[in-house]
NUMAR-959371 format. One record per residue (C-alpha): x, y, z; chain; residue number from 1. Coordinates in nm, 3 decimals. Layout:
<drenro px="X" py="Y" pz="Z" c="A" k="NUM"/>
...
This chain:
<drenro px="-0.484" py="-0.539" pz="-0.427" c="A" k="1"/>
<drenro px="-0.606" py="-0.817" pz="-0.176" c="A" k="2"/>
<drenro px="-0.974" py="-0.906" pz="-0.142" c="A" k="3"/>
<drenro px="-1.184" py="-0.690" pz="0.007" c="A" k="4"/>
<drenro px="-1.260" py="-0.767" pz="0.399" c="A" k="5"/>
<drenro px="-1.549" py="-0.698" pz="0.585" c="A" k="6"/>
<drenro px="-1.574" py="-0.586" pz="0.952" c="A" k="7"/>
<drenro px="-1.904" py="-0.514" pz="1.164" c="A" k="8"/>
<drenro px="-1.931" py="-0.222" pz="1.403" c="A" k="9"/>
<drenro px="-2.254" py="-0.127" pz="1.554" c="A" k="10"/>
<drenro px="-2.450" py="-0.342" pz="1.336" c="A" k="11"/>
<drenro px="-2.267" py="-0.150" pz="1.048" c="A" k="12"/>
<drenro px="-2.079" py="-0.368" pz="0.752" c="A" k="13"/>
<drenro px="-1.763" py="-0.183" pz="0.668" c="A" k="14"/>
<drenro px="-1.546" py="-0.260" pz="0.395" c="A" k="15"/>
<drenro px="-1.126" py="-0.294" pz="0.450" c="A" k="16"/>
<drenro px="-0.928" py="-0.294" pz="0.137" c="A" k="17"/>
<drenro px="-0.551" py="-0.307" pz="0.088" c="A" k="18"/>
<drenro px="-0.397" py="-0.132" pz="-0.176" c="A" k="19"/>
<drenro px="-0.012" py="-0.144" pz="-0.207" c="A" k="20"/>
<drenro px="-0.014" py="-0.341" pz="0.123" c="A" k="21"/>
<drenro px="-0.199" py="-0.054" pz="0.326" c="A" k="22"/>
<drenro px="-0.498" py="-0.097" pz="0.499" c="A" k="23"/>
<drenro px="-0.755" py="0.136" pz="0.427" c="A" k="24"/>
<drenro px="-1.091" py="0.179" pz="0.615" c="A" k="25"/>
<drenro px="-1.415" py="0.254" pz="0.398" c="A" k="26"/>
<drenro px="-1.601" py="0.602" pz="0.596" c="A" k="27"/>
<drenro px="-1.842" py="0.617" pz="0.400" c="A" k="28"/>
<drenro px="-1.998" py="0.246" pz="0.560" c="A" k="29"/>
<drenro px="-1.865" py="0.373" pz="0.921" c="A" k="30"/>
<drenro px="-2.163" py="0.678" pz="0.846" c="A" k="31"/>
<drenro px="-2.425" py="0.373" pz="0.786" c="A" k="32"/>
<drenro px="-2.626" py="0.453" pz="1.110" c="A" k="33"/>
<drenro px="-2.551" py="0.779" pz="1.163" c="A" k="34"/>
<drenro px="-2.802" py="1.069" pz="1.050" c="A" k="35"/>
<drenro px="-2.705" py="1.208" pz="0.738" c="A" k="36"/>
<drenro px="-2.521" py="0.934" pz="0.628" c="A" k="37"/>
<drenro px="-2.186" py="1.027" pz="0.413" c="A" k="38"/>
<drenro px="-2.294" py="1.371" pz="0.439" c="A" k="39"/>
<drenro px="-2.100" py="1.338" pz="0.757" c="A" k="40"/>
<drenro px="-1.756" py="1.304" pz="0.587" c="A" k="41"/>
<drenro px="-1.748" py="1.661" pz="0.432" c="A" k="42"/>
<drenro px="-1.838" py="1.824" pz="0.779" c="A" k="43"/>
<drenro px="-1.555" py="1.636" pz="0.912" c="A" k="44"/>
<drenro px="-1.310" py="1.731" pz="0.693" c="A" k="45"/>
<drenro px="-1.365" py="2.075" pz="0.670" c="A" k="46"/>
<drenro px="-1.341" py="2.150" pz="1.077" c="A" k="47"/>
<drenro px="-1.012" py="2.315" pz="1.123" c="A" k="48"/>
<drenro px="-0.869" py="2.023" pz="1.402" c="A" k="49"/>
<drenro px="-0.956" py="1.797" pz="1.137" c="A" k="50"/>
<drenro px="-0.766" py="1.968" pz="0.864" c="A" k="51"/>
<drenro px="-0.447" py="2.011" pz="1.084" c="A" k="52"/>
<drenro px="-0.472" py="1.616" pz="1.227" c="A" k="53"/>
<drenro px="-0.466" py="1.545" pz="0.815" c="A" k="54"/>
<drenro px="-0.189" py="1.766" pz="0.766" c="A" k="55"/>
<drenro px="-0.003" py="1.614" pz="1.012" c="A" k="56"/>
<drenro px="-0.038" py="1.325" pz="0.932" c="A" k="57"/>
<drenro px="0.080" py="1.338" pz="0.588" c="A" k="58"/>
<drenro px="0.402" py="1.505" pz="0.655" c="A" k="59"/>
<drenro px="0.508" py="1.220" pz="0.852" c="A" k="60"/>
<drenro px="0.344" py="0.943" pz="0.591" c="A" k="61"/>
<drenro px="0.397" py="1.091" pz="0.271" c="A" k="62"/>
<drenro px="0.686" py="1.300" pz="0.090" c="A" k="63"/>
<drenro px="0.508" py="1.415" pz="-0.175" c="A" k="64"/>
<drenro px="0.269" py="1.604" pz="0.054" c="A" k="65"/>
<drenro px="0.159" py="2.022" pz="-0.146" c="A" k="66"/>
<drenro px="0.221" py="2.184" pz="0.226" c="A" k="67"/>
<drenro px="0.214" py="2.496" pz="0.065" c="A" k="68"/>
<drenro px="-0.138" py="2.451" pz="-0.089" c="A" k="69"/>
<drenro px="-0.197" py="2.328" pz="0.282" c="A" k="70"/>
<drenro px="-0.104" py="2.658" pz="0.423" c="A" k="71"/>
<drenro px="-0.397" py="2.825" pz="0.184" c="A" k="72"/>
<drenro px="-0.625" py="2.553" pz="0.286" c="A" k="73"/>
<drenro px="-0.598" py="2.678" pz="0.659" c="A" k="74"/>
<drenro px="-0.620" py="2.982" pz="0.586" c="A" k="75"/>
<drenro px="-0.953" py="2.934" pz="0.417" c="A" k="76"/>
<drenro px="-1.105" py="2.711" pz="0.670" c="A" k="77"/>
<drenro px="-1.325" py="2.859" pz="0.970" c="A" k="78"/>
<drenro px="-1.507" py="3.071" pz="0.646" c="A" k="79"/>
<drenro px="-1.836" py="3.018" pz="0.649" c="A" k="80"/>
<drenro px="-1.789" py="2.981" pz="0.288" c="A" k="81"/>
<drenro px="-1.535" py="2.730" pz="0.301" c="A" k="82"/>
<drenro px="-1.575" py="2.390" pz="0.138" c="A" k="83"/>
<drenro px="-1.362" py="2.109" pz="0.137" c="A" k="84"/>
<drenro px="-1.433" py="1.718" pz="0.011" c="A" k="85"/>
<drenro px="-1.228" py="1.448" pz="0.037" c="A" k="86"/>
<drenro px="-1.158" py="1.482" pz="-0.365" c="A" k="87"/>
<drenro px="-1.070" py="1.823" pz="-0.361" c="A" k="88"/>
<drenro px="-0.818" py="1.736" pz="-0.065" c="A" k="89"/>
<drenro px="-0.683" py="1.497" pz="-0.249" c="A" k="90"/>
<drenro px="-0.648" py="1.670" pz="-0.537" c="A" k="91"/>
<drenro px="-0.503" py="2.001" pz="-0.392" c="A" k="92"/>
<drenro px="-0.258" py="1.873" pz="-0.154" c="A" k="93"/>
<drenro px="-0.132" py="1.532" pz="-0.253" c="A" k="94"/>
<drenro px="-0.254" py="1.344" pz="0.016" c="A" k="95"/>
<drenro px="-0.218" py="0.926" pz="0.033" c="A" k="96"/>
<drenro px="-0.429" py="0.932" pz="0.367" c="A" k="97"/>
<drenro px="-0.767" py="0.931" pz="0.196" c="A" k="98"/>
<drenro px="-0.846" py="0.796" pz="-0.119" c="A" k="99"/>
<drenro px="-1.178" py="0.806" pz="-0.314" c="A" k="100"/>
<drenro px="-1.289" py="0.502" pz="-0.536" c="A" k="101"/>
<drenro px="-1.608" py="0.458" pz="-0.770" c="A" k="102"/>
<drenro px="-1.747" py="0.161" pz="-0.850" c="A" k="103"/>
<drenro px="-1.891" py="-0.183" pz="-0.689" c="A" k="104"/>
<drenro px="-1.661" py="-0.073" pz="-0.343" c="A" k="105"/>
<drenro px="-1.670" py="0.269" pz="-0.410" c="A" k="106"/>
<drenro px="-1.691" py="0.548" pz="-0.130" c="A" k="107"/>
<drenro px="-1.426" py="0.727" pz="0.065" c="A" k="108"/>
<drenro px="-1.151" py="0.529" pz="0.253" c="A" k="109"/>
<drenro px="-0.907" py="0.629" pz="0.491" c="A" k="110"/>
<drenro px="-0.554" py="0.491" pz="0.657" c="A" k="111"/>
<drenro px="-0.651" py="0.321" pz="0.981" c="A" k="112"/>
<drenro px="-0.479" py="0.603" pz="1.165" c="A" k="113"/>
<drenro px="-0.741" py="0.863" pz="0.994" c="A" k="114"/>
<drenro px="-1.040" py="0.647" pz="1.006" c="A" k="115"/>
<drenro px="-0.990" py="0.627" pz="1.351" c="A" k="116"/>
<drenro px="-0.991" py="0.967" pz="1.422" c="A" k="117"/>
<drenro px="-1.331" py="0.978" pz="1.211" c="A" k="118"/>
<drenro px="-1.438" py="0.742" pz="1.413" c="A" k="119"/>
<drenro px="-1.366" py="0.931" pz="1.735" c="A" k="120"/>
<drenro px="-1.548" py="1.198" pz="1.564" c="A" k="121"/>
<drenro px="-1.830" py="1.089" pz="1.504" c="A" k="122"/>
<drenro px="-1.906" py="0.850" pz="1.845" c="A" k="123"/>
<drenro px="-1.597" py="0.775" pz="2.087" c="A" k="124"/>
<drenro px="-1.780" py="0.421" pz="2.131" c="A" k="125"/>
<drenro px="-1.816" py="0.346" pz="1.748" c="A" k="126"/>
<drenro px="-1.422" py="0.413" pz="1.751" c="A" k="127"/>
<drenro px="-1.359" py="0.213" pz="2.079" c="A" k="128"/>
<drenro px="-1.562" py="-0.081" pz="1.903" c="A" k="129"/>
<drenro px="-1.408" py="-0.046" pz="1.538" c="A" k="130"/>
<drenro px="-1.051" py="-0.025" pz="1.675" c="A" k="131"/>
<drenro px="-1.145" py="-0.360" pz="1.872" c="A" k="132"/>
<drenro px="-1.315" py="-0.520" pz="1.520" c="A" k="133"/>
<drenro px="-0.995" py="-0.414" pz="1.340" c="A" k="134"/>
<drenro px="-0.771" py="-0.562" pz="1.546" c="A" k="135"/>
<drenro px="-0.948" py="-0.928" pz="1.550" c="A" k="136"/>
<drenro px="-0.911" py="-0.912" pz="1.168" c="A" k="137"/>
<drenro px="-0.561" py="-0.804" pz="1.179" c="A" k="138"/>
<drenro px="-0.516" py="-1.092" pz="1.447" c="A" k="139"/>
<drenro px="-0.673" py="-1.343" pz="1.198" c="A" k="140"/>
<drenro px="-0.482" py="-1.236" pz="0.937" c="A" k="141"/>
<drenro px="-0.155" py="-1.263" pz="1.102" c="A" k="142"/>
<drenro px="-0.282" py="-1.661" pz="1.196" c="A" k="143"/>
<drenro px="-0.356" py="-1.766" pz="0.818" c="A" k="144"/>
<drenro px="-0.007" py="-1.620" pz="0.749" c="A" k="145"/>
<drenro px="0.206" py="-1.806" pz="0.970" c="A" k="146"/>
<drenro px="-0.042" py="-2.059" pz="0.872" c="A" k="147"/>
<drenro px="0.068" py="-2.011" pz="0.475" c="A" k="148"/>
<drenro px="0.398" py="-1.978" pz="0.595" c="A" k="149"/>
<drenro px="0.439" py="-2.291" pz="0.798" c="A" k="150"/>
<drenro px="0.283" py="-2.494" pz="0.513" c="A" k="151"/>
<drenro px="0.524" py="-2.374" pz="0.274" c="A" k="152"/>
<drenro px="0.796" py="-2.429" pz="0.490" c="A" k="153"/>
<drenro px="0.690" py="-2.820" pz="0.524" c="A" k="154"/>
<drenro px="0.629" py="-2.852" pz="0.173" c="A" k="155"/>
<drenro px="1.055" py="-2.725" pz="0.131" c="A" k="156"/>
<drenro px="1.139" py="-2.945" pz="0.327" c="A" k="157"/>
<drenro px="0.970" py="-3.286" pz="0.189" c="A" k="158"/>
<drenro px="1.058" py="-3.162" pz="-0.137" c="A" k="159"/>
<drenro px="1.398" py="-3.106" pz="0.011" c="A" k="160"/>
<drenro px="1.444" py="-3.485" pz="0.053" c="A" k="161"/>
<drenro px="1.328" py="-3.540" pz="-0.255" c="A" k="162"/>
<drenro px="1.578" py="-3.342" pz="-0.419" c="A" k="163"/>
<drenro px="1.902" py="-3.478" pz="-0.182" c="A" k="164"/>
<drenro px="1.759" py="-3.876" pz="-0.231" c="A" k="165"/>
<drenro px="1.847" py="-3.723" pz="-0.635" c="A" k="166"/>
<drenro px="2.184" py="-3.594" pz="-0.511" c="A" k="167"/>
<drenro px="2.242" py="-3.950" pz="-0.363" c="A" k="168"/>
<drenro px="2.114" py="-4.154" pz="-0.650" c="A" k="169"/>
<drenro px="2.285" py="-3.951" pz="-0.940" c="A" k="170"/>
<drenro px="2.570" py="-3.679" pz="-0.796" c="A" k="171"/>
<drenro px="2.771" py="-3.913" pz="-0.539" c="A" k="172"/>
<drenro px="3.009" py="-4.182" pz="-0.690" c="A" k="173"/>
<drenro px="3.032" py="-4.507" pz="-0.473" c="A" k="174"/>
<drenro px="3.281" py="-4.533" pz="-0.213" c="A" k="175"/>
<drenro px="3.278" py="-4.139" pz="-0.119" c="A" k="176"/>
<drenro px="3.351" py="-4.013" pz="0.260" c="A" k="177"/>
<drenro px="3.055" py="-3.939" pz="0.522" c="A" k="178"/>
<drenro px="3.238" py="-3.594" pz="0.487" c="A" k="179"/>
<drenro px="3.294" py="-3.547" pz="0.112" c="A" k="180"/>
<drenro px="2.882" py="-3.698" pz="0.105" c="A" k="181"/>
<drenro px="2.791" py="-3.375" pz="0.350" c="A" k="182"/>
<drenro px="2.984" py="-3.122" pz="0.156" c="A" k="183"/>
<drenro px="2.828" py="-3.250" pz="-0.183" c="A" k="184"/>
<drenro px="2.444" py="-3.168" pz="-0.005" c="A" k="185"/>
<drenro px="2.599" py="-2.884" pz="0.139" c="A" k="186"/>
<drenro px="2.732" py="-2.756" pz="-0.190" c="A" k="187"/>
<drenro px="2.369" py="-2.811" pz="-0.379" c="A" k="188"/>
<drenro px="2.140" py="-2.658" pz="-0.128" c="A" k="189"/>
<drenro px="2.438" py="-2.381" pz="-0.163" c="A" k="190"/>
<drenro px="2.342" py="-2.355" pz="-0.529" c="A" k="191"/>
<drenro px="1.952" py="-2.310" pz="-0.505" c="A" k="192"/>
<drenro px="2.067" py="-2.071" pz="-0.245" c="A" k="193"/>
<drenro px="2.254" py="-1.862" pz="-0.455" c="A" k="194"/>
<drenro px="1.997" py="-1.903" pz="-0.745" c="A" k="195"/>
<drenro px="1.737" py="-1.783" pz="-0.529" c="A" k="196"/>
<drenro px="1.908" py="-1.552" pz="-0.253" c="A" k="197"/>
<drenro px="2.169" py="-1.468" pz="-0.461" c="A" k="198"/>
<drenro px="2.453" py="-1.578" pz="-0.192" c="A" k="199"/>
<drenro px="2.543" py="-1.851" pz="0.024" c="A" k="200"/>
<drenro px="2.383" py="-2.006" pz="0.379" c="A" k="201"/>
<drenro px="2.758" py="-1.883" pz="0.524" c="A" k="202"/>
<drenro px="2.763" py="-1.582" pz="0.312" c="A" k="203"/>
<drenro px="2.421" py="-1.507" pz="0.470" c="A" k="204"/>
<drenro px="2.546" py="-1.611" pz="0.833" c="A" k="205"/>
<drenro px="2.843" py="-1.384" pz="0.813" c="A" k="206"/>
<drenro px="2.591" py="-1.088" pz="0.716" c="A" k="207"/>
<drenro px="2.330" py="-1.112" pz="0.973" c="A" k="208"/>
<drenro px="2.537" py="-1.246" pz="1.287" c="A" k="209"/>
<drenro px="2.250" py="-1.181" pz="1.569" c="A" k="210"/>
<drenro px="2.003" py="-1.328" pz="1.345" c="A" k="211"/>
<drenro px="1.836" py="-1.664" pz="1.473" c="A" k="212"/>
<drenro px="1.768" py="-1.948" pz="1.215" c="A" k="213"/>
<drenro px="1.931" py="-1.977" pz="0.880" c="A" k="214"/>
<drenro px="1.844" py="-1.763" pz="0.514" c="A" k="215"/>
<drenro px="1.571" py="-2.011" pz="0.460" c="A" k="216"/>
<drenro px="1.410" py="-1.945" pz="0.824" c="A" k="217"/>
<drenro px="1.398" py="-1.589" pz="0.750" c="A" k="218"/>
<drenro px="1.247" py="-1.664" pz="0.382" c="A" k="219"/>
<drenro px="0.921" py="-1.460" pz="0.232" c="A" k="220"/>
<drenro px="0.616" py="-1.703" pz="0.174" c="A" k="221"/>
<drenro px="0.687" py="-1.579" pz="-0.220" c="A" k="222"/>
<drenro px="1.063" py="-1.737" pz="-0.200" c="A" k="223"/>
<drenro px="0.949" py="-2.068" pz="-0.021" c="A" k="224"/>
<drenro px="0.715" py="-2.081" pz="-0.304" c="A" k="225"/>
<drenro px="1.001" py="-2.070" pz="-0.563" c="A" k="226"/>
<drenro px="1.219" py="-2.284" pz="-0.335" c="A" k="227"/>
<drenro px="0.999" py="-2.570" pz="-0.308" c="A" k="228"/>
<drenro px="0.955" py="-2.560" pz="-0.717" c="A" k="229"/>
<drenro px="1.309" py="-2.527" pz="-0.766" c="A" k="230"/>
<drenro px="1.411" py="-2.829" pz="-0.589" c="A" k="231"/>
<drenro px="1.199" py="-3.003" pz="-0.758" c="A" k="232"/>
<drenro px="1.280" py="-2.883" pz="-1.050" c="A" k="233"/>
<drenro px="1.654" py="-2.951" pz="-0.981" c="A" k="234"/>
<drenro px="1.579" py="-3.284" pz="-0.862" c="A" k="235"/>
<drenro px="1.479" py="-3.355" pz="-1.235" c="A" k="236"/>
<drenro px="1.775" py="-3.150" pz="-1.384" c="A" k="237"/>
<drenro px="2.054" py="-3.379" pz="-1.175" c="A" k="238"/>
<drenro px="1.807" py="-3.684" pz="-1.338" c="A" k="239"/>
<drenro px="1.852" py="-3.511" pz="-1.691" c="A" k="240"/>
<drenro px="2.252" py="-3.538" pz="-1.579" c="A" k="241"/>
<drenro px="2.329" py="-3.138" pz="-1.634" c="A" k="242"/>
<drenro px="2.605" py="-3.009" pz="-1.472" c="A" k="243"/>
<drenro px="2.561" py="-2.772" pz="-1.180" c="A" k="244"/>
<drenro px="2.697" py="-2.467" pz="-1.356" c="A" k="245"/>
<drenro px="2.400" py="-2.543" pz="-1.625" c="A" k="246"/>
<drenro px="2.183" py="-2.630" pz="-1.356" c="A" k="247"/>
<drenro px="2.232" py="-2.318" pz="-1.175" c="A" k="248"/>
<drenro px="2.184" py="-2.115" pz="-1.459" c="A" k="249"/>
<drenro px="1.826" py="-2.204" pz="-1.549" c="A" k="250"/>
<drenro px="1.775" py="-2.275" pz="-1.209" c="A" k="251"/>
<drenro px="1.824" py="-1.840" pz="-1.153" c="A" k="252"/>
<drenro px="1.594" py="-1.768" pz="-1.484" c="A" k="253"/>
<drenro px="1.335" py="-1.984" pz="-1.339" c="A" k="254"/>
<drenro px="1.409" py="-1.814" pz="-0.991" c="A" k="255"/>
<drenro px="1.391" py="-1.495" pz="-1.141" c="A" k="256"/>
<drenro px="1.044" py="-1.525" pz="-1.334" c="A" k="257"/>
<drenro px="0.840" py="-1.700" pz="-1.080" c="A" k="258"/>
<drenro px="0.939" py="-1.431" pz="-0.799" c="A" k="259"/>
<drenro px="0.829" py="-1.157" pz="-1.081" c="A" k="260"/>
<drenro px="0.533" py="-1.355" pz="-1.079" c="A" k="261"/>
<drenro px="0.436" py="-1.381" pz="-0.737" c="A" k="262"/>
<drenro px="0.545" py="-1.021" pz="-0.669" c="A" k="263"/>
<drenro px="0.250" py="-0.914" pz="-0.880" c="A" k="264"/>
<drenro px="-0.001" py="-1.082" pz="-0.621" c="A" k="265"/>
<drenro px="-0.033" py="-0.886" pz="-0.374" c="A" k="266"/>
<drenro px="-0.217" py="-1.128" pz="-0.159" c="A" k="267"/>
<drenro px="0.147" py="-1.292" pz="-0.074" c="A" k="268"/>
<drenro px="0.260" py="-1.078" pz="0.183" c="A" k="269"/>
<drenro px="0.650" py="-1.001" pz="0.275" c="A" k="270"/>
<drenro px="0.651" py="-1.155" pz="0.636" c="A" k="271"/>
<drenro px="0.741" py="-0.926" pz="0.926" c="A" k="272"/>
């Protein structure tokens, strides 16, 4: 999970949390200036519209949705003994649209879609307003990653010259062709390529034909990460004077465990 994000609305501090790369919208601070404060969430969620919206909703976004237990739901709402919580919702049909958390952050989140609709519930300006606030942090978000990414991309390539002035100094004899001297960079970028990508720049070419750039354009921040350490890395195995075939071989373990590494923080984000 990311760090928690703030956004104001109305004077109102409400929390945004990510949890497996979802944005979800805390309700409970959107009912800060409202009379009867949370209170508000169980009357919305037990109105029939509301019930149906949510229903919706999580047939399209979720496969493991109880629309059976739905189906009694519904036919239970409009009672004037009906009761429904977010919990119970949760709890009876399934649903990844809301979630309830306790502690520090604790309160009732929903998906942006949902909280919207909350939103629109409970004043059509509050959701015109929060809709605006969350899209300036989504907007500033986007910036710092490019930002991250473009970083990481320059750091690649310095550390890429770093690693082909080791080609130069301790892979190519004396005396070799301009052309044999290409196809000898060629042939080690190849290799962190296929210890990283698990195939080749042309390998890659051949597979995504329309795509613009090369594989190392269209990269992950996580995998420019491991691609600046292994050319270093590599720069100091060709110093060590392993063979490629040993090279590549620790080169992939140490490809594989950083990327297991990084996959576990969740604030690196798979680039659109």
């Amino acid at each position: 999970m990311t760090r928690n994000k703030t956004i104001t609305v109305k004077g109102a501090e409400i929390t945004v949390i990510s949890q497996s790369e979802t944005d979800y919208i805390s309700l409970t601070d959107m009912t800060t200036n409202f009379n009867e404060g949370s209170g508000l969430i169980g009357k919305w969620i037990t109105t029939k519209n509301t019930l149906e919206y949510l229903a919706i909703w999580e047939s399209i976004n979720n496969t493991g949705f109880n629309y059976p237990e739905f189906g009694v739901i519904e036919k239970e709402a409009g009672v004037n003994r009906f009761i429904m919580s977010a919990g119970q919702w949760i709890s009876r049909t399934g649903a990844k649209g809301i979630i309830v958390k306790a502690g520090r952050f604790g309160g009732t989140y929903a998906h942006k879609d949902i909280a919207f609709h909350f939103a629109m519930w409970l004043s059509p300006e509050f959701q015109i307003y929060l809709v605006k606030e969350f899209q300036r942090l989504k907007e500033s978000d986007n910036d710092r990653l490019k930002l991250e990414w473009n970083l990481q991309r320059t750091l690649a390539k310095v550390n890429y010259r770093i690693h082909t002035d080791a080609i130069k100094e301790n892979l190519i004899p004396p005396a070799l062709s301009k052309e044999k001297i290409n196809f000898l960079y060629a042939d080690e970028a190849d290799m962190l390529n296929m210890a990283l990508f698990g195939l080749t720049a042309k390998q890659w070419r051949d597979a995504n034909p329309k795509a613009e750039g090369n594989i190392r354009d269209t990269a992950t921040i996580e995998q420019l990460v491991v691609l600046s350490n292994m050319e270093s890395i590599n720069a100091v195995l060709i110093h060590q004077g392993l063979k490629q075939n040993e090279r590549l071989e620790q080169l992939n373990k140490i490809a594989i465990t950083q990327m297991k590494s990084l996959a576990a923080n969740k604030s690196l984000k798979k680039l659109k």
